[in-house]
MARFI-231969 format. One line per 5 residues: their letters; for each residue x, y, z of C-alpha. Coordinates in nm, 3 decimals, m for minus. Example, Ala and Ser with C-alpha at 12.3 -4.5 7.8 and 13.67 -1.06 7.14 Angstrom:
2
as) 1.230,m0.450,0.780 ~ 1.367,m0.106,0.714 $
END
This chain:
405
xxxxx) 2.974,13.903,7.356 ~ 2.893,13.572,7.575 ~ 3.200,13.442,7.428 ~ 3.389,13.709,7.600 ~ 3.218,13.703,7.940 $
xxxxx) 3.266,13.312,7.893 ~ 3.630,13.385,7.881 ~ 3.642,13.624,8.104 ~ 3.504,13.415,8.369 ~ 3.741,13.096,8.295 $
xxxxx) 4.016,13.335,8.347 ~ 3.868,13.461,8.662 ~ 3.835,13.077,8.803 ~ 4.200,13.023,8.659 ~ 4.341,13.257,8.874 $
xxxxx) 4.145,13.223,9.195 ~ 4.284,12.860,9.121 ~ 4.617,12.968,9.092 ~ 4.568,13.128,9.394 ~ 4.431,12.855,9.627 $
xxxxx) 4.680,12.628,9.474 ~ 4.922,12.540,9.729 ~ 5.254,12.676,9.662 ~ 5.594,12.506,9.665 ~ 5.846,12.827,9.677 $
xxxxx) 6.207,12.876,9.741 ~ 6.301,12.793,10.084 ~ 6.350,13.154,10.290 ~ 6.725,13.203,10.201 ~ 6.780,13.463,10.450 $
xxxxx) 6.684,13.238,10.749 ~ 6.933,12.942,10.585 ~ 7.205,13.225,10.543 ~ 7.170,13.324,10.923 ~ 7.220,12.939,11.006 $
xxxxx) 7.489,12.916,10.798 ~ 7.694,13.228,10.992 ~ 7.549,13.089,11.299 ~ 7.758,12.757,11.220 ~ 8.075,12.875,11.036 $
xxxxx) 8.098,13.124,11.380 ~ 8.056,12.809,11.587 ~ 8.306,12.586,11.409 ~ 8.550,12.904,11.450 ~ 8.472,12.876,11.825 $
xxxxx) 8.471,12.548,11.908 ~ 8.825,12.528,11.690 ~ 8.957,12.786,11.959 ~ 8.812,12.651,12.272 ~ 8.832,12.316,12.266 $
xxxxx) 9.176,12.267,12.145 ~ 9.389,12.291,12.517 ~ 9.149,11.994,12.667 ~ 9.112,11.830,12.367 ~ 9.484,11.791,12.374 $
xxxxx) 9.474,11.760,12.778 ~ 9.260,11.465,12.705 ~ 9.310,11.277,12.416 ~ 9.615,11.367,12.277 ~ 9.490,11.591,11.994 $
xxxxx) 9.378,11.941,11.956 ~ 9.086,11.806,11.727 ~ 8.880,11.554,11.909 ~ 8.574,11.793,12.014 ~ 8.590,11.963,11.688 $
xxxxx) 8.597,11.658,11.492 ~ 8.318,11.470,11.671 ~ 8.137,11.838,11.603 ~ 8.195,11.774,11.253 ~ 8.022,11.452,11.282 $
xxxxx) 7.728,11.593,11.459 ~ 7.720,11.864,11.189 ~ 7.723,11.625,10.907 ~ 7.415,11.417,11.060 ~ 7.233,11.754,11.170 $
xxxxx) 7.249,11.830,10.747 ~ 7.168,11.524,10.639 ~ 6.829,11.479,10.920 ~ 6.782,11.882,10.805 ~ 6.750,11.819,10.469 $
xxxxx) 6.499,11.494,10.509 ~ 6.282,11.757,10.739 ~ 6.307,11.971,10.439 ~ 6.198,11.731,10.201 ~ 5.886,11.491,10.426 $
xxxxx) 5.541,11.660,10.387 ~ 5.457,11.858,10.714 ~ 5.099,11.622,10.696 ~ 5.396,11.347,10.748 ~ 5.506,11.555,11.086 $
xxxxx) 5.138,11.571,11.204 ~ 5.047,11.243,11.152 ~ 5.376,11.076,11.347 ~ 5.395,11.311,11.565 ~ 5.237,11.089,11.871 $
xxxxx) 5.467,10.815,11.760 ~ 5.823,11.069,11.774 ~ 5.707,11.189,12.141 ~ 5.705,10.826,12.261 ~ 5.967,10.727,12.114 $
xxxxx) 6.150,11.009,12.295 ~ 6.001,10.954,12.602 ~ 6.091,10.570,12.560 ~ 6.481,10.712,12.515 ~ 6.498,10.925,12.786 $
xxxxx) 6.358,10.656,13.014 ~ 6.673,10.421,12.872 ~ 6.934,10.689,12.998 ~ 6.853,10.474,13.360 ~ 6.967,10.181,13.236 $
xxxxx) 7.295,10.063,13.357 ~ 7.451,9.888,13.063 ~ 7.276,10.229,12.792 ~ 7.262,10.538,13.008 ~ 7.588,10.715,13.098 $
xxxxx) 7.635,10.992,13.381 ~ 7.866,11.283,13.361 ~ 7.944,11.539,13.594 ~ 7.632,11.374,13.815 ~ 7.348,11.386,13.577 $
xxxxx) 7.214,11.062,13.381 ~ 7.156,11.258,13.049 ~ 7.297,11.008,12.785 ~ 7.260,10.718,12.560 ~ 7.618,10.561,12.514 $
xxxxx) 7.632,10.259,12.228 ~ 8.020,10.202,12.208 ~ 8.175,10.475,12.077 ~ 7.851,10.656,12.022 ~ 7.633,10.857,12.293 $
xxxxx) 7.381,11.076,12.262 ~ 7.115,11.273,12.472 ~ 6.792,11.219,12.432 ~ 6.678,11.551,12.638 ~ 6.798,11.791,12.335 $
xxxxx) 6.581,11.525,12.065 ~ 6.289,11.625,12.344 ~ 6.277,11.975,12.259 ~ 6.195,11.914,11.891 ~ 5.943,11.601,11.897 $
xxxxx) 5.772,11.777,12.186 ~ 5.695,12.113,11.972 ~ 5.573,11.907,11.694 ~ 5.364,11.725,11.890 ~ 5.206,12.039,12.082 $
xxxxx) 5.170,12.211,11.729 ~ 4.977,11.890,11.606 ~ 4.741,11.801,11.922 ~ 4.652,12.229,11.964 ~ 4.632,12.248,11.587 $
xxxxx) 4.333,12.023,11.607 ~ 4.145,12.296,11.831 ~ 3.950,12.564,11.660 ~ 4.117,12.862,11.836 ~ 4.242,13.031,11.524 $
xxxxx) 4.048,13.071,11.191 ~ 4.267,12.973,10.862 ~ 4.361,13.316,10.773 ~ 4.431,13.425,11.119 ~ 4.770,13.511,11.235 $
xxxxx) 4.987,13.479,11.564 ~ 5.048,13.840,11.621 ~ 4.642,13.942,11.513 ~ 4.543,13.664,11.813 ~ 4.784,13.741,12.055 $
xxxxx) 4.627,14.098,12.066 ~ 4.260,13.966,12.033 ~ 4.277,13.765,12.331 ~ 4.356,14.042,12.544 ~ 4.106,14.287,12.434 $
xxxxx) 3.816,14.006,12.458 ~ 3.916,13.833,12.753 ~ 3.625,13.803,13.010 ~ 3.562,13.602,13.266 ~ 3.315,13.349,13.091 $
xxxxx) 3.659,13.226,12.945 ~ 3.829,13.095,13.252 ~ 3.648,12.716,13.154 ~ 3.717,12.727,12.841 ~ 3.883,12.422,12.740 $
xxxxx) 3.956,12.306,13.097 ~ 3.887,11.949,13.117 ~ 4.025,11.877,12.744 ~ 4.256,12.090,12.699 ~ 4.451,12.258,12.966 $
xxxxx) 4.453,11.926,13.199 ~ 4.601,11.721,12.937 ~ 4.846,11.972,12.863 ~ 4.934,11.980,13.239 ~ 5.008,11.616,13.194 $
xxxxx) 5.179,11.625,12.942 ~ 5.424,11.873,13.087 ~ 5.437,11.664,13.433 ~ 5.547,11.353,13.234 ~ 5.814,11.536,13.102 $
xxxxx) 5.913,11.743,13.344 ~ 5.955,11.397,13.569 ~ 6.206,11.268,13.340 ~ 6.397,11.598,13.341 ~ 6.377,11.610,13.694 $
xxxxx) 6.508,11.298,13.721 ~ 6.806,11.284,13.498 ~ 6.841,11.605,13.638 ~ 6.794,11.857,13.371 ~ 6.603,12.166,13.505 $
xxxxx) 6.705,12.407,13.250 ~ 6.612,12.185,12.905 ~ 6.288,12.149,13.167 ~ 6.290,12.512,13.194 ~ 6.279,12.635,12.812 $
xxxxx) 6.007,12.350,12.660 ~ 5.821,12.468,12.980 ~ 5.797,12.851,12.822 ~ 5.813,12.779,12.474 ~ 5.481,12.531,12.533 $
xxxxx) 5.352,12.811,12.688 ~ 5.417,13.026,12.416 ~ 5.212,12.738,12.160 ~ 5.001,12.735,12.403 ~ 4.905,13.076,12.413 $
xxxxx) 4.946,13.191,12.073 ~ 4.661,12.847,11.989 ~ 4.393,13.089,12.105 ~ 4.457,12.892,12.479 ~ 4.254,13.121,12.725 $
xxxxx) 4.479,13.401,12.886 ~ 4.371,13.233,13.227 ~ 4.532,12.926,13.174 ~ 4.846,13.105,13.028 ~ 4.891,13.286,13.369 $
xxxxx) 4.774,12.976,13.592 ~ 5.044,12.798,13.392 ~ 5.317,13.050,13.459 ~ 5.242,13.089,13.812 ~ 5.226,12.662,13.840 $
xxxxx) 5.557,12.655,13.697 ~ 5.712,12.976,13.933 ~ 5.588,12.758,14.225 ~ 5.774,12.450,14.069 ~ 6.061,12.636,14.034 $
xxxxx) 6.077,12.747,14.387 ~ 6.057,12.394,14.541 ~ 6.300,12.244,14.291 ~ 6.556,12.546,14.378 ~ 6.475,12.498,14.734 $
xxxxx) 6.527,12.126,14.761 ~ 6.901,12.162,14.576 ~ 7.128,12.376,14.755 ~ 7.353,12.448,14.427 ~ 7.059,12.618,14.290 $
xxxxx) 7.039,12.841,14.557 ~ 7.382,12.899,14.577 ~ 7.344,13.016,14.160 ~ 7.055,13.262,14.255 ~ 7.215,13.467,14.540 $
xxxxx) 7.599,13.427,14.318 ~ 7.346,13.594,14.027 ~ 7.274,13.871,14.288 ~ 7.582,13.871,14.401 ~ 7.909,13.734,14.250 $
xxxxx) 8.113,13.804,14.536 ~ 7.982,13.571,14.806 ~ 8.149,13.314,14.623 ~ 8.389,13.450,14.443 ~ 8.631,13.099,14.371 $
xxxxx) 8.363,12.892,14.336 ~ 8.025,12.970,14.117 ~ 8.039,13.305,14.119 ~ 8.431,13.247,13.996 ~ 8.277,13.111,13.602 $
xxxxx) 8.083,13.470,13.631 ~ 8.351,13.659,13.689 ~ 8.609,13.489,13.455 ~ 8.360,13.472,13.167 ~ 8.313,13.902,13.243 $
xxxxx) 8.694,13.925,13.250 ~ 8.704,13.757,12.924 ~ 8.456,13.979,12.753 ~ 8.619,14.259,12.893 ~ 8.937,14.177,12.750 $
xxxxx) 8.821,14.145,12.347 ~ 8.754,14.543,12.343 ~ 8.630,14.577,11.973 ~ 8.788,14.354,11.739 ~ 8.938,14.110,12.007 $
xxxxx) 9.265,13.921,12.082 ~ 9.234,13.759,11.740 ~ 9.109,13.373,11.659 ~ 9.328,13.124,11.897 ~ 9.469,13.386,12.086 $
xxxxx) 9.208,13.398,12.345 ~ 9.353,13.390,12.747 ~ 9.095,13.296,12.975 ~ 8.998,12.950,12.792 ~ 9.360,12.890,12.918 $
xxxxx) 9.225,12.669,13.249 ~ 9.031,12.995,13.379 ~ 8.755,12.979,13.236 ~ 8.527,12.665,13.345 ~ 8.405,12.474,13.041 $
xxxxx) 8.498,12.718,12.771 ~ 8.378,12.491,12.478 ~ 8.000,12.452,12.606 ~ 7.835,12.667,12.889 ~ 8.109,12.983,12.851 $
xxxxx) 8.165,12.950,12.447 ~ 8.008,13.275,12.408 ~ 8.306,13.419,12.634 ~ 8.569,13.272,12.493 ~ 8.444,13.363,12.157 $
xxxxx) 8.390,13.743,12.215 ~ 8.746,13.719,12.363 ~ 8.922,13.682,12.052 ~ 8.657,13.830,11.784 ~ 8.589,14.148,12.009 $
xxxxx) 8.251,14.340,11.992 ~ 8.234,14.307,11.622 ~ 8.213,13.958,11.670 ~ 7.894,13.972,11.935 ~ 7.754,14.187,11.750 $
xxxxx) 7.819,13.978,11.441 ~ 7.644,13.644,11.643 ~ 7.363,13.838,11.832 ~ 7.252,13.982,11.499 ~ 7.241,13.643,11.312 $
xxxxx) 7.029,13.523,11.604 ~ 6.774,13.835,11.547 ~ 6.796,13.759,11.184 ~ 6.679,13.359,11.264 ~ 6.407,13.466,11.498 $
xxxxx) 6.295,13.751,11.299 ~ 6.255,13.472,10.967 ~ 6.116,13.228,11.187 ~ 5.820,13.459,11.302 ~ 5.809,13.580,10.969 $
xxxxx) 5.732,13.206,10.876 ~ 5.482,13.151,11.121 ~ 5.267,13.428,11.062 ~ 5.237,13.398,10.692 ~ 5.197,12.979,10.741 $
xxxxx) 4.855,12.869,10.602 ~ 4.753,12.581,10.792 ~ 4.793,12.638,11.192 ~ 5.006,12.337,11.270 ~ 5.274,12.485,11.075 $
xxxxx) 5.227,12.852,11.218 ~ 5.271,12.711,11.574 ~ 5.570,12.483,11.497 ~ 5.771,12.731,11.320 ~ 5.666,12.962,11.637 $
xxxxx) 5.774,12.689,11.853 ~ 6.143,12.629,11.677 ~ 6.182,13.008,11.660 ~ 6.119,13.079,12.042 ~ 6.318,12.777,12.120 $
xxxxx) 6.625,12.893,11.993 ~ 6.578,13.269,12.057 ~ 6.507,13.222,12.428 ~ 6.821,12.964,12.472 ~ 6.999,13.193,12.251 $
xxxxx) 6.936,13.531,12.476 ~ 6.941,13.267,12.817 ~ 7.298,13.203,12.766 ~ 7.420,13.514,12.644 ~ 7.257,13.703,12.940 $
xxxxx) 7.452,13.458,13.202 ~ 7.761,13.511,13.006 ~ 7.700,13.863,13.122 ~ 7.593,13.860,13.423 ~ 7.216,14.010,13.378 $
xxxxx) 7.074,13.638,13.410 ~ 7.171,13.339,13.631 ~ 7.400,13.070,13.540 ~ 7.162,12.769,13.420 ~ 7.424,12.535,13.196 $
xxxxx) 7.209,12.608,12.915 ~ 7.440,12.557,12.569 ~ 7.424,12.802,12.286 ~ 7.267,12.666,11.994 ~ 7.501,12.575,11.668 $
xxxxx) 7.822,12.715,11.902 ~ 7.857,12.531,12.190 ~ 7.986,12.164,12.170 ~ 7.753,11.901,12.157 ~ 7.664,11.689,11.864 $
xxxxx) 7.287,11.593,11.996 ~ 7.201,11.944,12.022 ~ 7.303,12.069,11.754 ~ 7.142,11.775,11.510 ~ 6.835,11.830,11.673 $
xxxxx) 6.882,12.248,11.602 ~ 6.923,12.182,11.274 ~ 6.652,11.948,11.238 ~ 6.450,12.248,11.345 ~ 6.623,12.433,11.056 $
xxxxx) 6.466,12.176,10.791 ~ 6.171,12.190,10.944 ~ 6.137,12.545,10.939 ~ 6.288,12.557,10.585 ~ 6.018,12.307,10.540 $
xxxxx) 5.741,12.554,10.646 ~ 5.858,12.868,10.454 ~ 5.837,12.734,10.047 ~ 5.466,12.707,10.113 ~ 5.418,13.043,10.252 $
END
C-alpha cells in the first residue's frame, strides 16, 4: 500500500514536471501561412507596379522586383536566425541593437554614407547597396522596450495582456498618478525624444508616428499607470501639432484629407487617383498587369499607393483576400502574446503585432480616403528591401515566441 502511494506520488511530481518544463512546440503555422499570402500577394504587386518605371529607368521591367527579391531572400535568412537565437539572447543584447541603430541613423548625415531622396536623409548607401536604418528602428526599439519594462513588476507570471488592460481601469485611483514617475515614465520620455530627434531630423514623422503608439501600447499593456498613458498621448498630440504647424506640406495633407478638392492636381490629386483606381477593380478586377492608373496617374504606385494599384487588377476579392491575411497576422500575434510565459516575450510579440496592424490599417485607410496621406509603406507589399527584412525579422521573432507557448 506505501508502495502505491510512493508511486502515485512520483507520478504526480512527473507530471507537474512535465508541466513546468519549458516547451519547445511547433512554430504557430497559421501566423507563418498568413505571412506567406501576405508575400506571394506582394511579389504579385510589386511585379505589376513597378514594371513601367522600372523600364522608364533602368531599362528593364525587373529592377524593383529583383532588388525585392534580394531583400526577401535576406528578410528569410535574418527570420529564420530570429527563429532559431534564444529570446534570453534578445533580452540580453537588446541595449547593444538600440545603439547600434541609433549609431546608424546618426550615419545617414554623413556626406560620403547617407543618401537623400525626394528631400529626406533616410539612407545608408555602400556602393551598390543602401539601406534605411529608420525601418531597422522599429524592431530593435520594441525589443528593447519589451526588455527594460519587462524588468518592472507590473504583471504577475501568469497574468495576461487582455486580463491587465481591463484591471487597470477598474483600479485606477489617484494614488497611482506617481507611480513609477521618476524611473520609469521619465526615462521612457527620453527615450522617445532621442528618437523622435533623429526622425525629426532625417525627416521621418510617420515611422516617428507608429513606434510613438505602438510604445505606448508596451507601455500600457506593462501595467504603466493609465495616467501616464494619457499624459503620453496628449504630449505626443501637442508634438504633432507644432511639427504639422512648422511644415506647410503637412498642413496642406490635413485640410486635402478633409477635403480633396482644394487641391485637386496636386496632393489631393494621389487621393483621388488612388479612389479612381479602386473604383475601377469592381469585384474581381482588371486582371494581374492590366491595371490603368499605375500607367503615370497614379503617384508612386509601387510604394505609398501599392494597395491601389493592387485592388485595381485583383478587384474586391483581392482586398478582401489581403485585409483578411492582415487580421489573420494580428489575430496570431495577440494570440502569442497572451499565452507567452515570461513578460518580455508577451510585450514583444504585442509590440510586432501592433506594429504591423496599425501600419497595415494606416495605409489602407489613406488609400481610401478615411485617413490622411502619411507615406507610410504597406508591410511585405510595398517596395522596399529594408522594410521588409526588418518585417520579417519580426516574423522570426514572433515565430520565435509561439513554440514555447
Amino acid at each position: 500500500m506505501a508502495s502505491l502511494r510512493t508511486i502515485k506520488k512520483e507520478e504526480i511530481y512527473l507530471k507537474s514536471l512535465l508541466k513546468n518544463m519549458p516547451k519547445d512546440n511547433h512554430p504557430d503555422y497559421i501566423l507563418l501561412g498568413a505571412v506567406i499570402i501576405l508575400i506571394v500577394l506582394g511579389i504579385l504587386a510589386l511585379a505589376s507596379a513597378s514594371a513601367l518605371t522600372s523600364l522608364d529607368r533602368f531599362g528593364t521591367p525587373y529592377y524593383f522586383l529583383t532588388h525585392q527579391i534580394y531583400g526577401l531572400i535576406l528578410g528569410i535568412i535574418l527570420a529564420f536566425l530570429a527563429f532559431k537565437i534564444s529570446l534570453f539572447d534578445f533580452k540580453k543584447w537588446a541595449p547593444r541593437l538600440l545603439f547600434l541603430n541609433l549609431i546608424l541613423m546618426a550615419l545617414v548625415f554623413v556626406p560620403s554614407l547617407g543618401g537623400s531622396f525626394w528631400g529626406a536623409s533616410r539612407w545608408i548607401s555602400l556602393g551598390p547597396i543602401s539601406f534605411q536604418p529608420s525601418e531597422f528602428l522599429k524592431i530593435t526599439f520594441f525589443i528593447y522596450l519589451a526588455a527594460w519594462l519587462s524588468r518592472v513588476d507590473y504583471l504577475t507570471p501568469n497574468s495576461n495582456i487582455k486580463k491587465t488592460w481591463r484591471t487597470k481601469v477598474k483600479r485606477f485611483n489617484f494614488s497611482n498618478l506617481t507611480l513609477g514617475l521618476t524611473d520609469r515614465f521619465i526615462p521612457f520620455l527620453i527615450i522617445i525624444g532621442v528618437i523622435g530627434s533623429f526622425l525629426i531630423a532625417q525627416p521621418d514623422i510617420s515611422t516617428l508616428g507608429i513606434i510613438t503608439l505602438v510604445a505606448i501600447l508596451i507601455y500600457f499593456s506593462a501595467g504603466g499607470p493609465i495616467f501616464h498613458s494619457v499624459l503620453i498621448v496628449s504630449l505626443s498630440l501637442a508634438s504633432l501639432f507644432v511639427l504639422v504647424n512648422i511644415a506647410p506640406y503637412r498642413i496642406n495633407r490635413l485640410l486635402v484629407f478633409l477635403n480633396p478638392d482644394i487641391d485637386p492636381m496636386g496632393i489631393g490629386y494621389q487621393v483621388k487617383q488612388a479612389l479612381i483606381a479602386i473604383g475601377s477593380g469592381g469585384i474581381f478586377g482588371l486582371g494581374l498587369g492590366m491595371g490603368v492608373q499605375k500607367l503615370g496617374f497614379l503617384p508612386q504606385p509601387m510604394s505609398d499607393a501599392i494597395f491601389a494599384v493592387f485592388v485595381e487588377e485583383t478587384g474586391f476579392i483581392g482586398s478582401l483576400i489581403l485585409i483578411i491575411a492582415f487580421l489573420i497576422f494580428f489575430w496570431r500575434g495577440i494570440e502569442i502574446a497572451k499565452r507567452a510565459k515570461d513578460k518580455f516575450s508577451k510585450l514583444l510579440a504585442l509590440g510586432v503585432s501592433c506594429w504591423i496592424i496599425i501600419q497595415a490599417l494606416t495605409n489602407i485607410g489613406a488609400m481610401v480616403g478615411i485617413l490622411p496621406l502619411t507615406g507610410i509603406p504597406l508591410p511585405f507589399i510595398s517596395y522596399g528591401g529594408s522594410a521588409l527584412v526588418a518585417e520579417l525579422i519580426g516574423v522570426g521573432i514572433l515565430l520565435n515566441i509561439s513554440k514555447s507557448v
